[in-house]
C-alpha positions in Angstrom: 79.3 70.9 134.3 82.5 72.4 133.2 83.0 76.0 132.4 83.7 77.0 129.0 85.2 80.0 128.0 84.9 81.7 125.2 87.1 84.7 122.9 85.3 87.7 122.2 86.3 89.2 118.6 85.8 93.5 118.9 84.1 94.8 116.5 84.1 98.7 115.8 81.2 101.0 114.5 81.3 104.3 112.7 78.3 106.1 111.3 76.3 102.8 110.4 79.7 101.2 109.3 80.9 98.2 110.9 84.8 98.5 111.1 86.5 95.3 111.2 89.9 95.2 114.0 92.8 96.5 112.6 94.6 94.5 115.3 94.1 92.9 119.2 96.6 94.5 120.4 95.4 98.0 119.8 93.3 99.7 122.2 90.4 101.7 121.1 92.6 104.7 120.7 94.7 103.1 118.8 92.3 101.9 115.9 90.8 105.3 116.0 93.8 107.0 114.7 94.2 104.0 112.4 90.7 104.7 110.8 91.2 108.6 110.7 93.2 108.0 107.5 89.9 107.1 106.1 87.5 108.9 108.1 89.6 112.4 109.0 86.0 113.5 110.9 86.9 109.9 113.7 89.6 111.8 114.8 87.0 113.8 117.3 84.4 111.0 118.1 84.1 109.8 121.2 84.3 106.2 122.3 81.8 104.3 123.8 81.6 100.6 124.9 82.4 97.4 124.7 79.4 96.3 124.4 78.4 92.6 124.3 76.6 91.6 121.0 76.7 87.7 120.8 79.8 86.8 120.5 81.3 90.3 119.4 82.0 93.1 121.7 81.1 96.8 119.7 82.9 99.3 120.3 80.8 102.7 118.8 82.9 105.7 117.3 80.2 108.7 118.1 80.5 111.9 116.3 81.1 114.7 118.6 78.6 117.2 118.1 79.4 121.3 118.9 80.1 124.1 117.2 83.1 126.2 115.6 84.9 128.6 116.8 
């Protein structure tokens, strides 16, 4: 029996959205800041995972929960 392996694709969540990869070669980070142009309120979340899902692996953007000032 030979071993196969196989490519994960990330995915990335955000308040019940799924976020497709803006590119590989970003880390987690990195496609944070990318999405904060669309969701300012990312900027602060934290990052949790990989996760495997199937063939996926989720990364979750959480929403950091405090108060101001």
């Amino acid at each position: 029996m030979a071993i196969q392996t196989k490519k994960l694709t990330r995915v990335f969540t955000y308040n019940g959205v799924t976020l497709p990869d803006p590119g590989v070669g970003l880390t987690a980070e990195q496609v944070r800041d990318v999405y904060s142009a669309t969701y300012p309120e990312i900027v602060t979340a934290s990052i949790e995972g990989p996760t495997p899902k199937g063939d996926k692996l989720e990364y979750a953007f959480r929403k950091s929960v405090g108060t101001k000032g």
